[in-house]
VOGU-3710 file (C-alpha; in Angstrom, 3 decimals, decimal comma):
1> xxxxxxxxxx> -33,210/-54,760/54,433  -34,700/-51,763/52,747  -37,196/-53,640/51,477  -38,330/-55,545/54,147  -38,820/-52,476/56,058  -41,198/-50,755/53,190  -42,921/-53,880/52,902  -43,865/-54,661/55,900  -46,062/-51,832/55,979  -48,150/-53,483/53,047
11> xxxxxxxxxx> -47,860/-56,920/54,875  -49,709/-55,498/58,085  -51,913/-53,112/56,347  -55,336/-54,220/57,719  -54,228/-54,688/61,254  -52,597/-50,793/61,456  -55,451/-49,368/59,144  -57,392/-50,941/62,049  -55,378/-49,424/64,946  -54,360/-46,319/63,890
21> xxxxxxxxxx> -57,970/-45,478/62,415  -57,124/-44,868/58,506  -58,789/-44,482/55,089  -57,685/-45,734/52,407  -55,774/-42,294/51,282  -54,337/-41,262/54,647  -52,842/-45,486/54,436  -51,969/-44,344/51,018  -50,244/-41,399/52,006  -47,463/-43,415/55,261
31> xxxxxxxxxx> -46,816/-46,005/52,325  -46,184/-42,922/49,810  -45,630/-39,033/50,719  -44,780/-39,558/54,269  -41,756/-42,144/53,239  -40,679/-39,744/49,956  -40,722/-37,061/51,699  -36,974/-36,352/53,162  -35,746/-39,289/50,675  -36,398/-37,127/48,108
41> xxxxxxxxxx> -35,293/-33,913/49,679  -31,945/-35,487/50,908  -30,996/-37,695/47,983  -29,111/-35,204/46,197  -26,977/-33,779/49,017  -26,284/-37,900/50,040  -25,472/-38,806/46,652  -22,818/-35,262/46,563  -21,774/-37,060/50,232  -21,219/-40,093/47,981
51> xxxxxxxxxx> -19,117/-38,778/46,034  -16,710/-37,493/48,808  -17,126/-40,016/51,801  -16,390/-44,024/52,565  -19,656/-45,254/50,431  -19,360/-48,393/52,571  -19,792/-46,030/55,955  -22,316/-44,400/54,352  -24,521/-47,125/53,112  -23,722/-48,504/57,247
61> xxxxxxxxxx> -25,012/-45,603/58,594  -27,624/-45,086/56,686  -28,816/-48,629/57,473  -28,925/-48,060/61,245  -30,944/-44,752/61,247  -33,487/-46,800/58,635  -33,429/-49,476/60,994  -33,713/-47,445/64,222  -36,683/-45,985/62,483  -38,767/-48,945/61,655
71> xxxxxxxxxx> -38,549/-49,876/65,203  -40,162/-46,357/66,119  -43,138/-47,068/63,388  -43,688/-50,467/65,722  -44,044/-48,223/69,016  -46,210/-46,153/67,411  -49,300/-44,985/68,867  -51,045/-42,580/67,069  -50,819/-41,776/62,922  -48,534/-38,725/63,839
81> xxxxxxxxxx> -45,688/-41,304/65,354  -46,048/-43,947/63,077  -45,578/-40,603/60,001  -42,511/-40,029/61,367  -41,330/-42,969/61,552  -41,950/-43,458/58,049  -40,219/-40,324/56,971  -36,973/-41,469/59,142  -37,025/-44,094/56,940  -37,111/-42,799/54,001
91> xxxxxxxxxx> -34,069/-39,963/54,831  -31,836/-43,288/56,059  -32,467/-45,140/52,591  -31,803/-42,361/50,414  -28,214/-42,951/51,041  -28,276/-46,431/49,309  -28,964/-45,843/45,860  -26,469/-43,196/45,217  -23,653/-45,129/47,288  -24,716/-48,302/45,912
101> xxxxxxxxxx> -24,849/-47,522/42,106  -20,997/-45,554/42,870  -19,722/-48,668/44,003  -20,741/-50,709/40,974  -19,755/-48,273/38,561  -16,232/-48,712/39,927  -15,907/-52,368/39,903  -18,041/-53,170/36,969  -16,960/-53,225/33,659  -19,656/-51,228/31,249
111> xxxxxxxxxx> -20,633/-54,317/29,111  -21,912/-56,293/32,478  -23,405/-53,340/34,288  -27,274/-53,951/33,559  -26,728/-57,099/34,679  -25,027/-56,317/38,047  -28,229/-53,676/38,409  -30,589/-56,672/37,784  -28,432/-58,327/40,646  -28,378/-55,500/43,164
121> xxxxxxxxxx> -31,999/-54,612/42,313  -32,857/-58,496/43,669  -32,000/-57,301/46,939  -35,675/-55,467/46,933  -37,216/-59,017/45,742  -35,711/-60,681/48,511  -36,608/-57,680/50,952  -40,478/-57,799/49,631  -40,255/-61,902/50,120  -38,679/-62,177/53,109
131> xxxxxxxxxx> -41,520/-59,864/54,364  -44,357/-61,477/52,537  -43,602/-64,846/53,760  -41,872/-64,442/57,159  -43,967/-61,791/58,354  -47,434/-63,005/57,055  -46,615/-66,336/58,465  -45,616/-64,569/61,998  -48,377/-62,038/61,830  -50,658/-65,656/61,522
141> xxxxxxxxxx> -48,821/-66,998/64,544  -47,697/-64,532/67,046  -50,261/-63,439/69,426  -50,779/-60,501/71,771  -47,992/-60,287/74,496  -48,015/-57,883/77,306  -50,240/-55,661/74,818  -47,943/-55,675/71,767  -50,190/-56,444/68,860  -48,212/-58,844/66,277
151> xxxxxxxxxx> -47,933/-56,033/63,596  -46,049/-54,065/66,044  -43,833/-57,256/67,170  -43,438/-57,574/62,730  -41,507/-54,224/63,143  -39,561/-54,429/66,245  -38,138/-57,972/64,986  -37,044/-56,346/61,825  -34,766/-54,140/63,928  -31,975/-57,254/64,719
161> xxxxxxxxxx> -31,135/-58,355/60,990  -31,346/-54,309/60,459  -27,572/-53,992/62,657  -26,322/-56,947/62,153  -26,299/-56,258/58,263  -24,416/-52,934/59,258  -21,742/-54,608/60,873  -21,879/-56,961/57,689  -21,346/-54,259/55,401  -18,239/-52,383/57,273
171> xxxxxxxxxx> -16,938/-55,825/56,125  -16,280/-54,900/52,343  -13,538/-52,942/51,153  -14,052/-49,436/49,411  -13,143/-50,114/45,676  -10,600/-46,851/44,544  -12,885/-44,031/42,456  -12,321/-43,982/38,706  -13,006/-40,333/39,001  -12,293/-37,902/41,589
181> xxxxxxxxxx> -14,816/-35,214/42,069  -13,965/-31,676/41,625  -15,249/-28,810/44,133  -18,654/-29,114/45,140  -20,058/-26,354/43,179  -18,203/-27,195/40,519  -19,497/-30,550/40,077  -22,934/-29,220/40,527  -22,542/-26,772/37,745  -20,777/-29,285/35,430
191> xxxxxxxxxx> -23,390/-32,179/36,236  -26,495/-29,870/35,985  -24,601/-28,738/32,620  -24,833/-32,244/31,096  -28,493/-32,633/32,397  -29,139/-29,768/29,929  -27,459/-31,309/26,827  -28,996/-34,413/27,473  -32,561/-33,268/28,401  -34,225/-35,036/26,381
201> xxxxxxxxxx> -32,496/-38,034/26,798  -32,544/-37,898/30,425  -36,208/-36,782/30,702  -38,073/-39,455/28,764  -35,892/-42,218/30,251  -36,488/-40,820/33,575  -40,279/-40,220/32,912  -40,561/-43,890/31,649  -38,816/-44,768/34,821  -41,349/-43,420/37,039
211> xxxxxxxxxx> -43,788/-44,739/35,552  -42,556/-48,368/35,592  -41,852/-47,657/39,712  -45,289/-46,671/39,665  -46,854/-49,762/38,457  -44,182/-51,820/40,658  -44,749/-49,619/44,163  -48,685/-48,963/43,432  -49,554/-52,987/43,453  -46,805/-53,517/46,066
221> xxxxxxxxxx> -48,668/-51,188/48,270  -51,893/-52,599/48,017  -51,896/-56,092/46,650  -52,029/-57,966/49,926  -55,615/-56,038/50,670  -57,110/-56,421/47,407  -56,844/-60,516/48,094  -57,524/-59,598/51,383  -60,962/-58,235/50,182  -62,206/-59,784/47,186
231> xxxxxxxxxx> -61,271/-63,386/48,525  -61,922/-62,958/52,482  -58,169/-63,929/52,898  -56,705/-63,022/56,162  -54,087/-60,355/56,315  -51,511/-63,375/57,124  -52,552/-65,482/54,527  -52,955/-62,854/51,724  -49,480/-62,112/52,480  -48,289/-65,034/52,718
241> xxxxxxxxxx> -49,916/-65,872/49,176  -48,644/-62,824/47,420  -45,174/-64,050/48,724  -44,890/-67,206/46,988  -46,348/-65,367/43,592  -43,370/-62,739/44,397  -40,701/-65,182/44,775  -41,737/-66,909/42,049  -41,935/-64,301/39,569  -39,501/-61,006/40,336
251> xxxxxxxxxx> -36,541/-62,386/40,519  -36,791/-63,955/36,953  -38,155/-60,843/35,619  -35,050/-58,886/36,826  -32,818/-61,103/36,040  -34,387/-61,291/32,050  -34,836/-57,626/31,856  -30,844/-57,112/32,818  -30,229/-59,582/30,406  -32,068/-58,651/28,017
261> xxxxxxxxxx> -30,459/-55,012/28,238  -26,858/-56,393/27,895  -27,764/-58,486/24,850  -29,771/-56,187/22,873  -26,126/-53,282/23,958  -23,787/-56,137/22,617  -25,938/-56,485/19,601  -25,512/-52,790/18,829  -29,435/-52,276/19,389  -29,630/-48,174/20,112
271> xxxxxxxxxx> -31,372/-47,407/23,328  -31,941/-50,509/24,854  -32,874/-49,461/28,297  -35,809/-47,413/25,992  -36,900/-50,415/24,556  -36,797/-52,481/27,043  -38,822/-50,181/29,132  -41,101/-49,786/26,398  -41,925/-53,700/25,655  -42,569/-54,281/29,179
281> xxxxxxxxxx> -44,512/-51,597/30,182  -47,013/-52,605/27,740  -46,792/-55,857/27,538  -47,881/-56,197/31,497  -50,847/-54,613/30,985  -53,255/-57,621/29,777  -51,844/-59,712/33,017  -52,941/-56,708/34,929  -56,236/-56,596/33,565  -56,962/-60,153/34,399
291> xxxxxxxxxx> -55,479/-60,270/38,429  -57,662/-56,872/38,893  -61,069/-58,186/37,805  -60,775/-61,507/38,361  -63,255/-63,313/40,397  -61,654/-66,773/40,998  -58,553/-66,661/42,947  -56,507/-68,964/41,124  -56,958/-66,812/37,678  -56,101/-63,821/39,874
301> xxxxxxxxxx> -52,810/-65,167/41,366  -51,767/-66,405/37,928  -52,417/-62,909/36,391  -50,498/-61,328/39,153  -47,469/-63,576/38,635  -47,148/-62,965/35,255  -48,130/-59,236/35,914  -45,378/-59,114/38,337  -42,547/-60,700/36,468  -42,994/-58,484/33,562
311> xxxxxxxxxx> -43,155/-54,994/36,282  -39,619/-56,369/37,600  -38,462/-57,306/34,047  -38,511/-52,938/33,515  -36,630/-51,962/36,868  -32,830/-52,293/35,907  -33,916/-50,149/32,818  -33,650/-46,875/34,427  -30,386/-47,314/36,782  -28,123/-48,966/33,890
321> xxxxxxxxxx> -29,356/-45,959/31,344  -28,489/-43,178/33,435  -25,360/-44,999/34,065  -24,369/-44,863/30,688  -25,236/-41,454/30,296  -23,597/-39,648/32,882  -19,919/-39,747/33,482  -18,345/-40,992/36,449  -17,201/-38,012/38,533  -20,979/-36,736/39,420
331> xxxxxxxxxx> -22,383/-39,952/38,866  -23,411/-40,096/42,710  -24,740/-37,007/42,904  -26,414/-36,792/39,169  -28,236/-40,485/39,955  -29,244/-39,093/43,630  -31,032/-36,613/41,513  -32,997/-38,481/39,118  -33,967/-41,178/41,913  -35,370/-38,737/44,007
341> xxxxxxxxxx> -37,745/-37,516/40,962  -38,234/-41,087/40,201  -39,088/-41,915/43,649  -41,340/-38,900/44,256  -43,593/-39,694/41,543  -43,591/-43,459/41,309  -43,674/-44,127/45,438  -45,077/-40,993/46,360  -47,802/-40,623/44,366  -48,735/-44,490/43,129
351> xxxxxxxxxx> -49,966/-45,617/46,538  -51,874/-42,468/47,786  -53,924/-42,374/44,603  -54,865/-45,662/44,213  -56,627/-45,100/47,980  -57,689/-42,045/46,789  -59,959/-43,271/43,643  -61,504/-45,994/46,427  -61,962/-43,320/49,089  -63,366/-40,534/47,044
361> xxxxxxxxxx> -64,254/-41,779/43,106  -65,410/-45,449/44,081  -66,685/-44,890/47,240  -66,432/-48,517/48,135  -63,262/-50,660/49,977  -63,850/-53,615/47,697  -63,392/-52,109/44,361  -59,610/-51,439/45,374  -58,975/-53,798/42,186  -60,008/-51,202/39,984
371> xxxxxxxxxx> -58,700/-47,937/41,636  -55,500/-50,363/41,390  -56,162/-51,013/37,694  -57,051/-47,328/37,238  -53,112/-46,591/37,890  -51,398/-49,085/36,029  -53,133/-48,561/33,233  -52,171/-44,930/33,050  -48,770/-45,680/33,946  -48,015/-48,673/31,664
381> xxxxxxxxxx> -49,695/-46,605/28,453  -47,500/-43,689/29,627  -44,289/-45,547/30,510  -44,306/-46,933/27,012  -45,323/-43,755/25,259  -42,100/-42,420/26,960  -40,263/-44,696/27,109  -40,560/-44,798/23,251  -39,850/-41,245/22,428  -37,146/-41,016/23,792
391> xxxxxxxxxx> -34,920/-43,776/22,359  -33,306/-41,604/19,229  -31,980/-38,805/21,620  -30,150/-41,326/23,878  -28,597/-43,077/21,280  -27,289/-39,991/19,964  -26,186/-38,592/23,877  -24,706/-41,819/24,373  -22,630/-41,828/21,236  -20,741/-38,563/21,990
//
């Protein structure tokens, strides 16, 4: 449900560019800053609330006030609204993360818990295709009624999954904590503590992280309008194309890169969240080459596919590392930390400046490809390069 209400924004980005009057870097900006900005400001204190609370309330809550929010972006009238909207969002999702990686780490056994990441982290594949197909097909279909333009009728209808999902989740039972949490600024001191000893195990894992979110939130973003203009697809039908390219791709990419992580951690490999990170970031870079300057569509879809699986094959990387570094009693709080740096860089910044360089370096819409290509190229080198140096200090943090 997350998902499908940050993707839906992508999915109708012509139409509300259209409405609301937007360049490319103020559309940049709702899809990035505007969404970051109270998720990263209130991760930490959720994920220290995460710590204490029902997780399962938490995670409910959290998904009505997200939900309640998206519906606001559909009334929206003017950028200001719709801005707001989009930061409501963000402050109801930060809960999930935190809550959601506390949960696992108390019913998962170590050995299986990049795998159970690469299952949770489908949940944003299935949020991203549900919204891809569904709402480029309805945003095809629907027409005008009483004045509502069909992007706006995309977000209102995302509303009724939005509580019933709540009400799903107050179904599950709260697993008992395999570490009880000390007082609060005690566990802040302790947790900010271990930060420090592990710095440099923490930092290049987490700056390898962001860049890997970067290339996966950067083409999210903007995908559906660089078919949209290159090819003369509709907004629908670009979406609706990217969808079936999604689904076909993601979920086999997260499934292989969990996979891959447990295998190369019961082989005794050191670091293999690093590596892992590492060999994907660089090896999606060729694919993204070819679905960025493409000129016939069928080479472009088949670049983005692969491009795509190999993006998704890199995101458990970062969630099962920091779980094995940090131990379980500020594990909320200490992950609500490092998501909201991840987050701040790879979805607050990747969007905005690919509209940027096509607003203000390219000065022209239809070279979006290559403001888009700009990016991942950066971040892929980058992620690797990080990703890389990093891999003999967490072996040696994770072996104390």
């Amino acid at each position: 449900m997350s998902f499908i209400d940050r993707a839906l924004v992508a999915v109708a980005g012509a139409p509300i560019k259209h409405d609301l009057h937007l360049s490319d870097s103020l559309f940049g900006a709702l899809q990035g800053p505007a969404f970051v900005a109270l998720y990263c400001l209130c991760g930490v204190p959720l994920g220290w609330l995460a710590d204490r609370v029902s997780r399962r309330n938490l995670i409910a809550a959290g998904l009505l006030f997200w939900t309640a929010m998206t519906a606001v972006c559909g009334l929206a009238h003017s950028v200001g609204v719709f801005a707001l909207g989009r930061i409501g969002v963000g402050l109801g999702e930060a809960c999930l993360l935190p809550a959601g990686m506390s949960l696992l780490a108390d019913v998962i056994p170590a050995r299986r818990m990049a795998g159970a990441v690469a299952v949770f982290l489908l949940g944003s594949t299935a949020g991203n295709v549900v919204a891809l197909l569904l709402g480029g097909h309805l945003l095809t279909w629907l027409a005008p009624v009483g004045g509502v333009a069909p992007w706006r009728a995309l977000f209102l209808l995302a509303c009724a999954p939005g509580v019933l999902m709540a009400a799903l989740m107050m179904t599950i039972r709260e697993p008992p904590r395999l570490g009880v949490p000390g007082p609060s600024w005690l566990e802040l001191k302790h947790a900010l503590g271990h930060l420090r000893a592990n710095a440099r195990a923490y930092g290049f894992l987490t700056a390898a992280t962001a860049c890997s979110v970067t290339l996966a939130q950067a083409q999210a973003a903007w995908i559906p309008q660089v078919y949209g203009r290159r090819f003369g697809l509709a907004p629908g039908h670009s979406a609706v194309l990217v969808g079936w390219l999604f689904l076909i791709s993601a979920p086999a990419g997260q499934w292989m890169g969990g996979l891959l992580i447990d295998r190369f951690r019961a082989r005794g490999v050191a670091a293999p969240s690093n590596l892992v990170l590492a060999l994907f970031c660089a090896a999606c870079l060729p694919a993204a080459t070819l679905f960025c300057t493409a000129t016939d569509l069928t080479r472009a879809a088949a670049g983005y596919a692969v491009f795509n699986a190999l993006v998704f094959a890199a995101t458990p990387a970062g969630l099962s590392g920091w779980q094995a570094l940090t131990p379980s009693r500020f594990r909320g709080m200490t992950i609500a930390l490092l998501v909201s740096a991840v987050t701040l860089i790879g979805v607050g910044l990747g969007p905005v400046l690919v509209g940027t360089l096509t607003d203000h370096v390219f000065r022209d819409e239809k070279a979006l490809g290559s403001s888009l290509l700009s990016i991942i190229l950066a971040a892929g080198a980058a992620g690797t390069g990080f990703a890389l140096a990093g891999r003999r200090a967490f072996a040696r943090s994770v072996s104390v």
